[in-house]
N, C-alpha and C positions, 0 to 999 in steps of 0.2 A: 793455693788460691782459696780464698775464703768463702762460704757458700752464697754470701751477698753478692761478691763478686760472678760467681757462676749464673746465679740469678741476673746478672746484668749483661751478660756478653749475648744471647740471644735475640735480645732488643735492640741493642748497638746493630748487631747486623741487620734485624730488620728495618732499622730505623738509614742504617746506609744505603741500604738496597733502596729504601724509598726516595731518599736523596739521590741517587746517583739515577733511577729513573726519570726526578725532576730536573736534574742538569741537561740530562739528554734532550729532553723536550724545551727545555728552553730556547730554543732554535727558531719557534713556532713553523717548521716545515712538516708535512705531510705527505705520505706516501700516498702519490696520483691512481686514481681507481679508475680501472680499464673502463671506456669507452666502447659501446657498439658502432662494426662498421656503418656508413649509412644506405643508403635501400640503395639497389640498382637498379636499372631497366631490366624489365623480364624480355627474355632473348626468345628466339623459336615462335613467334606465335601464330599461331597456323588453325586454319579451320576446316570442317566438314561439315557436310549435309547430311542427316538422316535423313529429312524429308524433305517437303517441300519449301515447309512452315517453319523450319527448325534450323539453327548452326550451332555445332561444336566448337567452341574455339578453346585451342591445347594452348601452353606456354611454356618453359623452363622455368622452376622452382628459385627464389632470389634466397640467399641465406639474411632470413635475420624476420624476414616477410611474417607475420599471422595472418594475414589475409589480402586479396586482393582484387580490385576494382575495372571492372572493363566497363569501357564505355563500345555505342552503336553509332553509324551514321550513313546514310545513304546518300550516293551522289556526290555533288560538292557543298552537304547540308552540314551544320555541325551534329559536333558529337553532342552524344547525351547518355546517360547514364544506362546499361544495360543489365547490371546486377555487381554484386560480391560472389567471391569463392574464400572458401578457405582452404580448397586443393587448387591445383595447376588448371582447371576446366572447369565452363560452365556450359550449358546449354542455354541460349538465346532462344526464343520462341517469338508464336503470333508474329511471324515476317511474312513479307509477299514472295511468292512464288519465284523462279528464275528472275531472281533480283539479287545484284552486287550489292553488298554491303561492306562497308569500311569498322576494323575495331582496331585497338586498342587499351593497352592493359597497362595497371602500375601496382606496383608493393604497394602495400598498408601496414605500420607496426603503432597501434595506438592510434595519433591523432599525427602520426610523423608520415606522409606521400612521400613517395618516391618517385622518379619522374618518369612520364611515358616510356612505353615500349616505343618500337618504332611501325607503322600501320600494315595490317595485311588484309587485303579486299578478298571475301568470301562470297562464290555466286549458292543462292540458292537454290534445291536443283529441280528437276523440271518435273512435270506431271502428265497423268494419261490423260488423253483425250476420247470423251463423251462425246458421241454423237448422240444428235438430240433431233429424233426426225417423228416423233409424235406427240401430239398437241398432251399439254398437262390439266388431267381433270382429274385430280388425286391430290389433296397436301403432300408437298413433295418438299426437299432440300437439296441445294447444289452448295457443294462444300468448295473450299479453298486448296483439296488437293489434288481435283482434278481442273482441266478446261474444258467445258460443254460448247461444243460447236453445233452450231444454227443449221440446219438443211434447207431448211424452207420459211415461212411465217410462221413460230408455233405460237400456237394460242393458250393461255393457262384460262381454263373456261372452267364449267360447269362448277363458279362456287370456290373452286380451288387457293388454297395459295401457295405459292411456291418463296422458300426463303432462300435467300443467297447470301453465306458466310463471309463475312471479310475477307480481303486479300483472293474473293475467288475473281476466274478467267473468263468472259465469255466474249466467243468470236465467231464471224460469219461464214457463209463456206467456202470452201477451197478456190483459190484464183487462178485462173486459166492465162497465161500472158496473150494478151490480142483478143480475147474474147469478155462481153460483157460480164460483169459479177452475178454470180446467182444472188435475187431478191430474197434475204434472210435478216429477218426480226424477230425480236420478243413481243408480245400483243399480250397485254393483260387485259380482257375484257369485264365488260360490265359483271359487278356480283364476284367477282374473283378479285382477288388482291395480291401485290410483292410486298414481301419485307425484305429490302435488301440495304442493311446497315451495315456499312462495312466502316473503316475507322479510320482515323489522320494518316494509322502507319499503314496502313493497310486495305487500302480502299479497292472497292468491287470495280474490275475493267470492261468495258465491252468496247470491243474493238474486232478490225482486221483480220483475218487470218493469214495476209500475208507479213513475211519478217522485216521486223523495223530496218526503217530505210525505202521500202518497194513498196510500203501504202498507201493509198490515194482515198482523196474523197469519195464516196458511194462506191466504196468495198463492202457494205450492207445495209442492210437496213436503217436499223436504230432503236430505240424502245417507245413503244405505242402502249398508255392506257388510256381505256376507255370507263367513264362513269358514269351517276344518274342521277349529276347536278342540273340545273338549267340551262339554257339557253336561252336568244330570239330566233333560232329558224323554227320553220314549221316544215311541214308536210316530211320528207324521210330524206336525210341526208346523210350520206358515209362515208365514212375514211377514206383522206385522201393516202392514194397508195395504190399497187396492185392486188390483184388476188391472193388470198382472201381476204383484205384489208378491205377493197372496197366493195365488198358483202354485208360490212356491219352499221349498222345502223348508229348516231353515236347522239344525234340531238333527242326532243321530249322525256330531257330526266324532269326529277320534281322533288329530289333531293337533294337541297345546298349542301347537308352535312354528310353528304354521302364518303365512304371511308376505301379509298380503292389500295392502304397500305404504308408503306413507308420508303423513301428514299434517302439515304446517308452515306458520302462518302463517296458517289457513285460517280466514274466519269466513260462517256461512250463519245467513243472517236471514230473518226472516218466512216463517219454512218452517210445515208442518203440514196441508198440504191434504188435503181429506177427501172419498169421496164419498159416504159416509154416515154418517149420525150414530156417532160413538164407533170410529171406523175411522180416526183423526187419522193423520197420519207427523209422526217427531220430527225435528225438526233434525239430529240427528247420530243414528244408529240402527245400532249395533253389533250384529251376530250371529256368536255363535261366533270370534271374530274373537280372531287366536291369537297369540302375544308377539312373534315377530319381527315385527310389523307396528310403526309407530311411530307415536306421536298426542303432538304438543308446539304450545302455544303454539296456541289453538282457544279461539275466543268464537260461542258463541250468544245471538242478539237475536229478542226476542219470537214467538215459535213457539209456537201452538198448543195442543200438546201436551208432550211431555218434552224437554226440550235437550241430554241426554247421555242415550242408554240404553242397556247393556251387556245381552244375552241369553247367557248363558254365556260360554265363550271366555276368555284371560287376558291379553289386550291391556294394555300399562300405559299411562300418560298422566301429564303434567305441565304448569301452564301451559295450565290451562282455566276459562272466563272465560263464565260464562253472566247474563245481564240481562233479566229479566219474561216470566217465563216462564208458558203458561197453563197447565201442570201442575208436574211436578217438576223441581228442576233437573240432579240426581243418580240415576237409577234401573239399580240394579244386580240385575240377579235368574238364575235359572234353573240356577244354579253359576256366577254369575260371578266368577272369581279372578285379577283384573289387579290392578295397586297405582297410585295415583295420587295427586300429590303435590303442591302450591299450584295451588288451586281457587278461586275468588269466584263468588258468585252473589248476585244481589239481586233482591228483588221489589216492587215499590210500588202505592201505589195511585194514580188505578183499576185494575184489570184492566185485562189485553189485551182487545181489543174485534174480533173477525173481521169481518171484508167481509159487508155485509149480501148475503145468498144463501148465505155458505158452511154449506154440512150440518153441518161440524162445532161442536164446543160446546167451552169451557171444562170442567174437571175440576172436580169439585167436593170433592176430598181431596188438593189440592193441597200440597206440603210441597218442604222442600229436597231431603233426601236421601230417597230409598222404595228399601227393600232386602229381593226378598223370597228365601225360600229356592229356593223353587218357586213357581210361583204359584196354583195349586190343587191341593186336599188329596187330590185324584181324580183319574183319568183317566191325561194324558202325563204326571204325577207316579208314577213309578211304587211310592215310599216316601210318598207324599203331603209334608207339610211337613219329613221328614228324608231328603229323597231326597239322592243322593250321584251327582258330584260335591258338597258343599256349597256353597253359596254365601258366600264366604269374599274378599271386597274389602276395599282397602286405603283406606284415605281421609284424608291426614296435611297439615296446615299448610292449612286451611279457615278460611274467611272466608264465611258463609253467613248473610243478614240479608232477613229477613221482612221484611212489611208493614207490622206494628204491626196495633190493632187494628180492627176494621169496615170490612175489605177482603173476606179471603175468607169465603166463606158459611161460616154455623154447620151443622154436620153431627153428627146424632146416632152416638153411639160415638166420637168424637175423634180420626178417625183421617188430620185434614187439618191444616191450619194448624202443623204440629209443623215443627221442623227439621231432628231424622232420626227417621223413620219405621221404624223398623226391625221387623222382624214374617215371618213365615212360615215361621220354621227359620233363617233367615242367622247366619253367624258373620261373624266381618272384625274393621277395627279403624278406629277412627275416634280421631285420637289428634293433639294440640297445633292444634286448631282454637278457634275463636270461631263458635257460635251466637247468633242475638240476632234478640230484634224480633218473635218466632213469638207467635202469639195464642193458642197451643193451649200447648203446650210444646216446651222447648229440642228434647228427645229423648222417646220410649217406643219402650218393649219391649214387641211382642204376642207373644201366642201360647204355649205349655210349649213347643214346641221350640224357640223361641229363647232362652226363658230355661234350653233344655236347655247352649245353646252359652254361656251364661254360665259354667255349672257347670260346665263341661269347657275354661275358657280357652281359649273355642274365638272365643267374644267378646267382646273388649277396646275400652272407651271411657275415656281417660283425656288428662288435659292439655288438658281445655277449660277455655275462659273464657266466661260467659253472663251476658249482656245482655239487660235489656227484655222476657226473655219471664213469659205468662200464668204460668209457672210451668217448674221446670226441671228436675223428674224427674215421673214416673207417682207422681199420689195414693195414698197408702194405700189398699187394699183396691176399687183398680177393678176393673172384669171386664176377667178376663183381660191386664191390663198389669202385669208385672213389672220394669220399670225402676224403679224406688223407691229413693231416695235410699241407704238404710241397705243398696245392695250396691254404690256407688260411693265411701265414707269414704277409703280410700286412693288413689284414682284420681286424684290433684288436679287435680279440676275445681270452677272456682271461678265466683263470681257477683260481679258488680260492680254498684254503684248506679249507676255511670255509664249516663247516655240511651248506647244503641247509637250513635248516631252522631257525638257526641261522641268516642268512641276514636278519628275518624281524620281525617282533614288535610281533607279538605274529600269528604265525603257529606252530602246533604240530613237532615234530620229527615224524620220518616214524613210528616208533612202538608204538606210541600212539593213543590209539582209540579216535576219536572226536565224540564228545556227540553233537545233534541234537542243533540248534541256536547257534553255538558255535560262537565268534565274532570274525573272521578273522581281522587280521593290517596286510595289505601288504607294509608297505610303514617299511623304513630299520631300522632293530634294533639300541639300542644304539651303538655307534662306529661300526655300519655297513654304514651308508652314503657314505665313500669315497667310498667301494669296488661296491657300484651301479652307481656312475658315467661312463660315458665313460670315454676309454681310455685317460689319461692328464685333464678329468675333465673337460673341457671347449670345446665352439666348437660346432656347430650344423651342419656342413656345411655335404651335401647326394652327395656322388659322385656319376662318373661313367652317368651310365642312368638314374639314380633314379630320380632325380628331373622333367625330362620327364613324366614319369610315376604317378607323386603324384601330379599335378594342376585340379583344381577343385575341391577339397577334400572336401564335405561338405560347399561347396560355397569359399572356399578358395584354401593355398595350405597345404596339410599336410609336417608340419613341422621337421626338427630334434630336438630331445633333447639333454641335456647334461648329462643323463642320463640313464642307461640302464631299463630294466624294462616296470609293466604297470603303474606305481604311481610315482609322482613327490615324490621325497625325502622331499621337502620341505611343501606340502601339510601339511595343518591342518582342511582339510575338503576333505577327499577322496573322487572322485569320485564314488565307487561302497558300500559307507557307505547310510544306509537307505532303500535298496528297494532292497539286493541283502541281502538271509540267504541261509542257510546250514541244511541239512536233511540225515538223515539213511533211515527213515521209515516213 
């Protein structure tokens, strides 16, 4: 073989080998590159409690998983996002105390979910109990891991202030079955202050000490501050309530901007204890109690007595939430001049029903709102029903629904079953609410000097909607009621034939018994929307005086809506969803 030759057979085979490579792929197929399995549900998932505050929740490891996603949800609320792990556990936090919660877990690989686990309800576990039997004259803190139980009236005085952590417990004292409740409240007096902020997830209780199910109205007290805003009484009047409530002295402040603290978050049930007939305490019992103070986001549950009550002072509030109440659920009087703005109250039947033994009784003029000037035409009145300060409250974007009929007792002069009460000399303004449901009427006007505060656009009712009630201004020619339709013609307030509870996503009808968590929708049924807007739907503009009246509101001005009510129509995350429930017992 010739050395040219030898020189060529190297190339020849490299050059086949190249060819025979391109034969082969001429196929254009491809060897299939393995696939990952896709994600499973994580198996096992299970929790515990270190603390009070706290849940563990374990899982079984998914192969293929980097990370993985639990969601939280209390009740029959949804879920929401609770954290990531990149191990099998995470630690949940900032929960409320002996509270069920529901979780749920899924693989994460990238941007690829994998689908739920299936749900495991974890209780959170319980906490000691603080007895709390001497008055606080120290800066003090009640924390969320314990429950501080009430002995008697304690009073946070001398200056003090006492804060209260989210998700903490407070309740009245021990209940004796067949014998009355012992009289136990919180009293923040004048020059003392509460900070008690607690949160959507987590909101501060005061309630009962007996176990859900066996609580009644006036199982205690309630929360009483007192401050050293103004008033119209004179000479020395104090706290309604027993000893030592009615030792304190609560009128002659002379400071509107008086700061008695903060409320957030907060809700007090089955308050109202009494130890003698007609000597009830309200759930929430305001005196004199002066603008820097701060009141947002508060539900009262079945209490005795009144659920909000303002004694002078000009305290504002937003994001108040009162349910079955055994008298009013709005009572502003004595020159009260705070402004307050999305409000719900509901009442049903039956009547609240107190612990058999307790002194106290049901009110028999029961209404939403009762707003009086002064409250007698004598005496610590010192102008009798035009005493001055005036009583001059604000009251905008309400949702306030009676009983319906053959709940509360018939009472001669009509001055119960109504929706607002209004009477004694008050002026204010009651303005883009919904009344509904009252056996008596929407609203009346008693008295010449409050229909003096008509005449002097001193009182403005305008931009309601009313529903289901007996009737919806003061009859021609009653004694003494001046609300009568023919001096609201331009006010637009209007009447709807729609059943009251019909307007809204899911409330009972009046003859339906509501069963204990029941999940209130106040925001407007299907093809209920247009009937909650204001009159023409558009437009926020507050006539008259009003605008005067509503600057500073919460650091701003409180504004008008374009619709009536306490819930925007167009909400998809209500304000009083998450920290506000509903109880019998």
């Amino acid at each position: 073989m010739s050395l040219a030759m030898t020189r060529w057979l190297p190339r020849f085979g490299v050059l086949a080998s190249l060819l025979f490579v391109a034969a082969c792929s001429d196929d254009n197929t491809t060897e299939p590159q393995p696939q990952p399995q896709p994600l499973t549900a994580p198996a096992g998932v299970a929790g515990t409690s270190p603390s009070p505050t706290s849940i563990r929740v374990t899982w079984s490891a998914v192969t293929g998983a980097t990370s993985y996603e639990v969601d939280r949800a209390t009740g029959t609320g949804a879920f929401a996002a609770a954290g990531t792990a990149t191990t099998t556990e995470l630690v949940v936090s900032n929960l409320s105390p002996e509270t069920d919660y529901r979780f749920r877990v899924r693989a994460l690989r990238g941007t690829e979910q994998g689908p739920y686990s299936t749900e495991a309800t974890v209780r959170t576990s319980n906490r000691a109990t603080v007895q709390v039997s001497a008055d606080i004259t120290t800066n003090t803190t009640w924390t969320s891991t314990n429950i501080y139980q009430l002995t008697r009236v304690i009073s946070v005085a001398n200056g003090a202030i006492l804060t209260i952590e989210p998700g903490t417990k407070i309740i009245g004292g021990p209940i004796t079955p067949g014998q009355a409740p012992p009289v136990t409240a919180l009293m923040v007096l004048r020059g003392s202050r509460i900070v008690a902020n607690g949160t959507r997830t987590a909101p501060i209780v005061m309630t009962s000490s007996a176990a859900e199910g066996q609580r009644a109205p006036g199982d205690w007290g309630g929360l009483i501050i007192v401050g050293n805003a103004r008033s119209n009484r004179t000479g020395r009047v104090v706290v309604e309530g027993p000893f030592p409530a009615d030792t304190v002295s609560w009128n002659g402040g002379n400071n509107d901007l008086d700061n008695s603290g903060e409320l957030r978050y907060v809700r007090v049930e089955f308050a109202g204890a009494a130890a003698i007939l007609n000597v009830e305490l309200n759930a929430f019992s305001m005196y004199a109690v002066g603008s820097s103070t701060r009141l947002e986001n508060l539900q009262a549950i079945r209490g005795l007595d009144d659920m909000f009550e303002w004694f002078g002072g000009t305290v504002d509030g937003r994001n108040l939430v009162s349910y079955e109440s055994g008298d009013d659920h709005f009572d502003g009087s004595e020159g009260y001049r705070g402004r307050n703005q999305f409000l719900i109250a509901l009442q049903t039947g039956p009547r609240v029903t107190p612990r058999p033994g307790n002194p106290g009784a049901l009110s028999s003029e029961q209404s939403g709102f009762e707003n009086d000037g002064c409250g007698s035409a004598s005496g610590t009145c010192a102008q009798g029903f035009n005493s001055t300060p005036y009583n001059m409250p604000v009251y905008a974007n309400f949702t306030v629904v009676g009983p319906g009929p053959g709940v509360l007792p018939a009472r001669a002069g009509g001055d119960g079953g109504l929706g607002a009460n209004i009477r004694r000399g008050t002026g204010g303004v009651w303005m883009n609410g919904i009344l509904a449901r009252w056996p008596e009427a929407a609203f009346s006007v008693f008295d010449p000097e409050t229909n003096q505060r008509i005449t002097e656009d001193s009182l403005n009712i305008r931009n309601l909607l009313l529903a289901d009630n007996n009737r919806d201004f003061d009859a021609v020619g009653a004694t003494n009621r001046f609300g009568q339709a023919d001096k609201f013609t331009n006010n637009q307030i209007r009447t709807t034939t729609n059943a009251a509870h019909t307007l809204f996503a899911n409330v009972p009808a009046a003859s339906v018994a509501i069963a204990n968590n029941f999940a209130f929708d106040w925001r407007p049924a299907t093809g209920a929307a247009g009937q909650l807007l204001r009159e023409g739907g558009t437009g926020t503009t507050l006539p008259g005086r009003i605008p005067a009246r509503v600057t500073n509101f919460f650091g701003g001005t409180m504004a008008g809506t374009t619709y009536v009510g306490a819930v925007d129509p167009a909400s998809t995350d209500p304000w009083y969803a998450g920290w506000t429930t509903y109880y019998r017992n």
